[in-house]
C-alpha positions, -999 to +999 in steps of 0.1 A: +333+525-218+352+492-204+343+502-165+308+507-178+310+466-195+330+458-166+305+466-140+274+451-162+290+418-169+300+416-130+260+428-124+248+399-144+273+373-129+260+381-094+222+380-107+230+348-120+249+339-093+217+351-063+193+332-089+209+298-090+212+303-054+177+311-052+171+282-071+186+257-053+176+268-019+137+267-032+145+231-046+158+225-010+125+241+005+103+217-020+119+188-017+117+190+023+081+197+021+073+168-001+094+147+029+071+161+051+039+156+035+051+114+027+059+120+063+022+121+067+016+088+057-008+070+084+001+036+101-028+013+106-024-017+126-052-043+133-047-073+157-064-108+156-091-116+175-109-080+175-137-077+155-136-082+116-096-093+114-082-130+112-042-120+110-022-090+125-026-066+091-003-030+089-015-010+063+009+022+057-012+044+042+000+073+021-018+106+016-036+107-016-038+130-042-074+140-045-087+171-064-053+188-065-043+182-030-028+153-008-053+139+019-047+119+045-068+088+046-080+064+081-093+027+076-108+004+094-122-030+094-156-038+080-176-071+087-159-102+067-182-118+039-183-159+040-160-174+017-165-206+024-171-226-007-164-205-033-136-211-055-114-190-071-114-190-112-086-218-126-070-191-147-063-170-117-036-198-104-055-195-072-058-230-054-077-219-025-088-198-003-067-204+036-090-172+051-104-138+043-081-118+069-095-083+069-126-060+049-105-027+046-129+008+039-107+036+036-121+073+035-105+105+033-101+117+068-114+152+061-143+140+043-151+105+054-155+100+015-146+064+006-117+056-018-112+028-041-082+040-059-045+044-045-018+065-058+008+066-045-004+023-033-011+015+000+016-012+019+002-041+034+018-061+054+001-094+069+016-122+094+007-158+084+014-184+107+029-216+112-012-230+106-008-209+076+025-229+065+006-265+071-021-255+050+001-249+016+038-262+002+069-253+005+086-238-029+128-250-036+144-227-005+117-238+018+096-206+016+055-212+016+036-210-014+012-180+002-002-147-012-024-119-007-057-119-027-081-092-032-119-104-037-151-087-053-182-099-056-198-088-091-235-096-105-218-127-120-201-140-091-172-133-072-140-119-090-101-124-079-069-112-080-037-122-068-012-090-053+022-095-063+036-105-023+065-109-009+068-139+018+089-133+045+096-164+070+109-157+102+119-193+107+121-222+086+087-241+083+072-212+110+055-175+110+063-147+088+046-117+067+035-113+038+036-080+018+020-063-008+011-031-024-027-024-028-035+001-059-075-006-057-101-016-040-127-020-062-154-009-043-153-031-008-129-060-013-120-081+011-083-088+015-076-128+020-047-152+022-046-181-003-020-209-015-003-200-040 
């Protein structure tokens, strides 16, 4: 009767034993295939002076989870609407507008279905330039009051919001990016630079 408990407990130590092993190698498996698929994310980079784009702009764009699967998405540059002369709303903290740098449309690549909405958020990642720097101030350790602004125009008028960014000066008083991460895009808005 001991051999018998023996030989049943030492069965159900190696199960446990092949299942945690089991376990962790399918963790292992998982966790490199979600590696792979954010590998997936597609780089988009749009240079000045082409059509539709006032400032280098990167966009790393993750694939999106869409109907219970991750899609990759493509954008690319739409025509820019004329800013000029309209003003931001006082509460925003917006001073003005410097330019409207790029008019992103992003579609599933599959589908070519438009999206507004990003989750995980797309990176953006714009350079300003020393033009840039002249046209705003300077905060305490000499960085430029700049940031990315997404734009929409309603039925009442043209709505704003500022993106949390991240200035990055190369050199003192010169060039350097600005970054942000872009959640929405309320259907087509424009992404622009603006002081602060």
């Amino acid at each position: 009767m001991d051999t018998f408990v023996l030989i049943l407990a030492l069965g159900l130590i190696a199960a446990l034993v092949l299942i945690i092993i089991i376990y962790r190698y399918t963790r292992k498996e998982v966790h490199q295939i979600e590696n792979r698929l954010e590998a997936g994310s597609t780089q988009h980079r749009f240079e000045p002076g082409r059509a539709y784009v006032e400032r280098q702009v990167e966009i790393n764009a993750p694939p999106q989870h869409h109907q219970g699967a991750r899609r990759k998405i493509a954008i690319e540059a739409a025509p820019l609407p004329d800013l000029r002369g309209v003003a931001p709303e006082k509460e925003k903290g917006i001073e003005e507008i410097i330019t409207v740098i790029i008019n992103p449309i992003v579609r599933f690549e599959d589908s070519r279905a438009e999206v507004y909405q990003f989750e995980p958020p797309l990176d953006v990642t714009v350079q300003y330039t020393e033009a840039d720097v002249k046209a705003t101030t300077l905060d305490e350790q000499g960085i430029p009051k700049l940031s990315l602004i997404v734009a929409y125009q309603a039925s009442d008028g043209w709505k704003w919001e500022r993106l949390k960014t991240r200035v990055n000066p190369s050199l003192p008083g010169g060039a350097g990016t600005l970054h942000a991460k872009l959640h929405t895009l309320r259907p087509k808005d424009p992404i622009a630079m603006g002081r602060p």
